[in-house]
N, C-alpha and C positions, 0 to 999 in steps of 0.2 A: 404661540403668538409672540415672536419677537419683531415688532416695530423699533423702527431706527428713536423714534420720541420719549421709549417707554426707559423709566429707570428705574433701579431697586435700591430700596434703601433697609438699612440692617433694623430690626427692631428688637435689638437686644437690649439697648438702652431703657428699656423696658422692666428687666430683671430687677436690678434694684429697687423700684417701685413695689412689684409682686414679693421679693422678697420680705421689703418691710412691712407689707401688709400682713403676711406671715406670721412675721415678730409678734405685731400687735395683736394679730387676734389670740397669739398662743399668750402674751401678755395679760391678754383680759382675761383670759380662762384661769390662768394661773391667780390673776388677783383675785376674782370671783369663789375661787376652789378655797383660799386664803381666809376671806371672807362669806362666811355663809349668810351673815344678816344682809348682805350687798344681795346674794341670789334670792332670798325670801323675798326682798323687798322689786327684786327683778319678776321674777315669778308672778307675783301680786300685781305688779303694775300690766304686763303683759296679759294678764287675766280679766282685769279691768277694761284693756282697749279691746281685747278678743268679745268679751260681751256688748261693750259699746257698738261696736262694728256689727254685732247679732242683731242688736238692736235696732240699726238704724234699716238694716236689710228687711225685717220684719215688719219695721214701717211701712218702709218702702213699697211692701209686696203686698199688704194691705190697702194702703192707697190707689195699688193699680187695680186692688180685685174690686175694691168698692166704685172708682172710677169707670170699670167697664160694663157694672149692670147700666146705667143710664146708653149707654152706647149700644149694645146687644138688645137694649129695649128699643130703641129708635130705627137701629138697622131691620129690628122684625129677622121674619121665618122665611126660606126659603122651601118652595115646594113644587112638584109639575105636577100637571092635570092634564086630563084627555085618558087615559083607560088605557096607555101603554105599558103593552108588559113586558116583564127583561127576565123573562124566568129561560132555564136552562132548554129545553124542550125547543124553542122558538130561535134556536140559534144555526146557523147556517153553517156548512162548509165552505171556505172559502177555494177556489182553483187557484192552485200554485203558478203562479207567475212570478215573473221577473222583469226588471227595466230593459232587457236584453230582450225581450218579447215583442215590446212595444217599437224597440228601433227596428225590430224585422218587419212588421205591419206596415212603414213605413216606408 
């Protein structure tokens, strides 16, 4: 698709950006590896939002189950009547047809 409108621009100016992000994260691991009481207290705190986040889902999923008996109680059962049966026995073959059939009859 080469349109006369269409232009390209380099996105290399880009690099620098990724490179420095680089740096840094090998920066924090290095200081972190440095510092063990820094990753104890990372660990810990990471461990604390991991449960908090269990917690809140477990709320969560509690409130929907308790919320849905009222709801499942008001919608009721569904069920059919009349003495029809769907047992295997009672089932037909159907004649092979096609849409090409019908435009012949036609």
């Amino acid at each position: 698709m080469n349109a006369a409108n269409l232009k390209r621009r380099s996105t290399a100016k880009g690099i620098p950006f990724l490179l420095l992000g680089v740096a840094a994260i090998i920066a924090i691991v290095a200081y972190i590896i440095l510092n063990p009481d820094i990753l104890k207290d990372l660990l810990y705190l990471v461990l604390i939002i991991v449960l908090a986040v269990v917690a809140i889902v477990i709320v969560i999923l509690a409130l929907i189950m308790i919320l849905a008996i009222p709801f499942y109680l008001f919608k009721g059962e569904q069920y059919q009547e009349g003495g029809t049966s769907y047992e295997i026995k009672d089932v037909k073959a159907v004649r092979e047809s096609s849409s090409e059939d019908k435009e012949d009859k036609e």
